[in-house]
N, C-alpha and C positions, 0 to 999 in steps of 0.2 A: 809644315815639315821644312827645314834648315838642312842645308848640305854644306859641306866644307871644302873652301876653295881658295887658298890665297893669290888671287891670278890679278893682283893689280899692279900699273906698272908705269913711270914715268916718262918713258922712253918713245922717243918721237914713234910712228907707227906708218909703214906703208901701204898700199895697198896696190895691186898692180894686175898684168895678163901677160902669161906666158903661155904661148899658142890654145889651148884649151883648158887650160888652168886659173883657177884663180890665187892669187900669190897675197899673205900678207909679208913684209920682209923679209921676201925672197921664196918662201917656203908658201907650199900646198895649204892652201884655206877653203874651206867648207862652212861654205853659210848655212846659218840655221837662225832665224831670227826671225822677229816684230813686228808686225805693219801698224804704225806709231801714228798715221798720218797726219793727224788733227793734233799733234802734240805742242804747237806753236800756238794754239788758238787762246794761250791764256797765261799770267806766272805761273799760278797753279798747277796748270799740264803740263809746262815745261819741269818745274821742281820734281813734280810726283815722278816724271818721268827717268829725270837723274838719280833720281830717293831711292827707285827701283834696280838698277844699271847693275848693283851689287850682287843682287837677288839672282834678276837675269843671268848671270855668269856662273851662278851655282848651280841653274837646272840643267844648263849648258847652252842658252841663249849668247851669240855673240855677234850679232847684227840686228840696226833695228833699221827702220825708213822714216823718214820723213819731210814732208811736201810743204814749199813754200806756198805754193798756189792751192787752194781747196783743202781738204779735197768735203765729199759730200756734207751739206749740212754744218759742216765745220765755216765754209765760207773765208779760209783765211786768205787776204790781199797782201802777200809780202811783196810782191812788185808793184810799184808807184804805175800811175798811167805811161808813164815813156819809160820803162822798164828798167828803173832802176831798184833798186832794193831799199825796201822800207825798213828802217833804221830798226824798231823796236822788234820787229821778227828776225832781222837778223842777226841781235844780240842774244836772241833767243836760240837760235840756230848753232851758233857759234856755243855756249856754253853746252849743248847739248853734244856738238862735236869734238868738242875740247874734254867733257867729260869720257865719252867714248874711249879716247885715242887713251889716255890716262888707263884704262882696261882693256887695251887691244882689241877693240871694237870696232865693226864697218859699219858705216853711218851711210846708208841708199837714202842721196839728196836728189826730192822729185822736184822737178818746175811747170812744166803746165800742166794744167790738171782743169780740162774745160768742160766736161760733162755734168749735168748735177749739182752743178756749184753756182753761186753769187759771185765767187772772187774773180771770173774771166773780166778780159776788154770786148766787147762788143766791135771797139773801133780798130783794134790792135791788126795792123798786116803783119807780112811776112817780116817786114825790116824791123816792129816795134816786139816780135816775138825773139827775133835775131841778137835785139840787143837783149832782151832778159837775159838769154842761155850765155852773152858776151860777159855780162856781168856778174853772175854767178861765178861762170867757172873763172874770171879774174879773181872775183872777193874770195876764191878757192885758194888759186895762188898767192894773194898776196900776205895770206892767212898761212899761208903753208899748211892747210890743211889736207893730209894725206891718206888720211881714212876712208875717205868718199868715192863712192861712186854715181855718176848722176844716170839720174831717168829723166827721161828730155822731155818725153810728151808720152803723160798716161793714159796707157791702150789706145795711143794714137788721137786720143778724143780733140786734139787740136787739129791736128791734119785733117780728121774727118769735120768738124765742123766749120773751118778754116779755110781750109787747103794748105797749110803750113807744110811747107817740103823738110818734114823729120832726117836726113840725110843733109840739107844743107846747114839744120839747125845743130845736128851732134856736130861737121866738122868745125863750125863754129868755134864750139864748144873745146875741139881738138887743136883747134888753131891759136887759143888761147892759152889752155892748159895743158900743154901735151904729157902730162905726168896722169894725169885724172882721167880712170875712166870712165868712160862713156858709153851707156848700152843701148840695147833700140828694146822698145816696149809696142810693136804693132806688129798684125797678120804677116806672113811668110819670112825669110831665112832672112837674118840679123844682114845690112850692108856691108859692103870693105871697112868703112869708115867707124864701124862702130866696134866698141872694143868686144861685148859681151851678149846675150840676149836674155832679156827676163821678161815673165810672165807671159802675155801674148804673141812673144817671138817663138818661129818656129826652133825648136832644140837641133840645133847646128854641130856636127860632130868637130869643127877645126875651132867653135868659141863656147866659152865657157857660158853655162845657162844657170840662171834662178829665177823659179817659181816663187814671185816676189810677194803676190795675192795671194796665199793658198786658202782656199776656204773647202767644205764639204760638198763637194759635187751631186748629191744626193737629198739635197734637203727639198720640203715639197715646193714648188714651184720656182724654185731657184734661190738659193743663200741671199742674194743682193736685190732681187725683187721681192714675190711674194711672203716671204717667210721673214722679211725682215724690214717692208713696208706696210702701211696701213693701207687697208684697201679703199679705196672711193666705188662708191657703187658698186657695176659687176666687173668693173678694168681694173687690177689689182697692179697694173703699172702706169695707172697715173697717181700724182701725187696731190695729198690733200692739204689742207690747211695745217696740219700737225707737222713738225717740219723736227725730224728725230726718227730715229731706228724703233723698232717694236721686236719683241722674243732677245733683248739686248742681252749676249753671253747665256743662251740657252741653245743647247743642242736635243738633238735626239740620239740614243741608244747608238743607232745607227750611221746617224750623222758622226757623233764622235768614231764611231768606228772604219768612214769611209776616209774621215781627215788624216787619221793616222796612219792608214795604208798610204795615202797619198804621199805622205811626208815620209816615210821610209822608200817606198819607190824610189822617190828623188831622190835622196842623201845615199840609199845605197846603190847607187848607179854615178854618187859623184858629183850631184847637179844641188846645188843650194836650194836651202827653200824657206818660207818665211809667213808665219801664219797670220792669215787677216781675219776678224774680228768685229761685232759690231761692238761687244766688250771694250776692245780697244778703242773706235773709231768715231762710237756716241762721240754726242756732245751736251751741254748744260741742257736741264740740269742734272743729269744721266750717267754724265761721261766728259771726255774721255777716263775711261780709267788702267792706269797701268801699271796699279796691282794685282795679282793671279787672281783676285775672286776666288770663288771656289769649282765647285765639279759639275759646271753645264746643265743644271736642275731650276725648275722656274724658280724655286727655295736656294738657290745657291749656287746662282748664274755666275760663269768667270771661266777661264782659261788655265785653271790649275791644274785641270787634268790631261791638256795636252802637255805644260811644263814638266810636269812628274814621269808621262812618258817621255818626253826627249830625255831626261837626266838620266831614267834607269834605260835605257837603251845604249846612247850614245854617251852618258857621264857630263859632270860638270866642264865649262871652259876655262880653261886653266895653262892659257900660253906659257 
């Protein structure tokens, strides 16, 4: 199904906070967007991903994410061991942001992403995490990149496996680029320092919040464990030698039915939200993929039938 939408546009694009709002050029934005995460892991995924951008904006998609570091499975190393930014992911990066901005699109740029993943440093302290978040939000600036907002540290998994003080790594991040916001992604209410809260943050009534992860709350044993790892013996959260998602863009009846309560919750109370996906998030030879597939059926696995709902609820994006 095709919907009509001519919402493309050349014009630089901002993206900002105004006390509990989120602002693109100046005006009221409401996220509703992609967890893309693995989207760097290849030309391929990066292409498919821009191929898509048009699509996206028709259902009414106009935010996506995506993570230099990791994330699961995906394994991508876009920071070098002394934290600087590996060249080949961040042209990758850059053209994905570039295409965004080109359709008045928020591009949520994640950086560490230490759970799960190959891509972390084992050796990495506080100072060699310090500069990642320094040179990101510089290669931000000097980019002029305006669309972005960064995720410092997903679901906290560096601070907790780490001790990385997420608070001194956002003002970091703020001290570099005071145009770019900056949100906190761990357990209880967003810092001063941080612009926003998403996902894991608790929903702070004076900062703007998105549900950056959103998946089905109800699937059996949990969306990101059982129901979407292979089990090893009878610990169905350890991992096995198969190293990839299982029930890849399959839901249940129910499952589709609790994701969409979800995502209306959020959106109609204000609060952005952004659906994740194993659809999205696979990787070869599986995935990623970031075309709708189709209606959540093991015969016609894909995310087309949460896109068909956002469009006829909410309409296409069309700044």
């Amino acid at each position: 199904m095709e919907y009509a939408c001519g919402c493309n546009s050349k014009k630089p694009n901002a993206v900002s906070v105004s006390g509990n709002k989120l602002l693109m050029n100046g005006k009221p934005f409401l996220a509703k967007g992609l967890r893309c995460s693995n989207a760097l892991i290849s030309e391929r995924s990066t292409n498919e991903l821009i191929n898509n951008l048009d699509l996206y904006n028709r259902y009414g998609v106009n935010s996506i994410s995506v993570y230099i570091m990791g994330s699961r499975y995906g394994d991508v190393k876009g920071y070098m061991k002394d934290g600087d930014l590996d060249s080949q992911y961040a042209e990758r990066l850059a053209r994905i942001i570039e295409q965004a901005n080109q359709r008045s699109m928020m591009v949520l740029v994640g950086c560490l992403y230490w759970g799960h993943s190959k891509a972390k440093y084992d050796e990495w302290t506080q100072a060699y995490a310090e500069r990642a978040i320094e040179n990101t939000a510089l290669w931000l600036k000097i980019n002029n990149y305006r669309n972005v907002i960064l995720d410092i540290d997903n679901e906290g998994m560096a601070h907790v496996a780490k001790g990385f003080d997420i608070e001194k790594l956002i003002k970091k991040a703020k001290d570099i680029n005071q145009e770019c916001p900056v949100s906190y992604n761990y357990f209880g209410a967003p810092p001063e320092v941080a612009d926003l809260g998403v996902h894991f943050s608790d929903i702070a009534t004076e900062k703007p919040y998105i549900e950056s992860e959103g998946v089905p709350e109800n699937a059996p044993g949990g969306y990101w464990n059982c129901y979407s790892k292979e089990r090893r013996r009878e610990n169905c959260y350890m991992e096995s030698e198969y190293y990839n998602y299982i029930r890849i863009g399959v839901y249940t009846d129910d499952m589709k039915e609790d994701q969409i309560a979800r995502t209306r919750k959020h959106l109609d109370h204000g609060r952005g939200y952004m659906l994740a996906s194993t659809w999205l998030q696979c990787v070869p030879p599986y995935g990623p993929n970031y075309h709708p597939g189709g209606y959540g059926s093991a015969e016609n696995p894909g995310i087309r039938w949460w896109l068909e709902f956002l469009h006829d609820v909410y309409g296409p994006y069309c700044p």
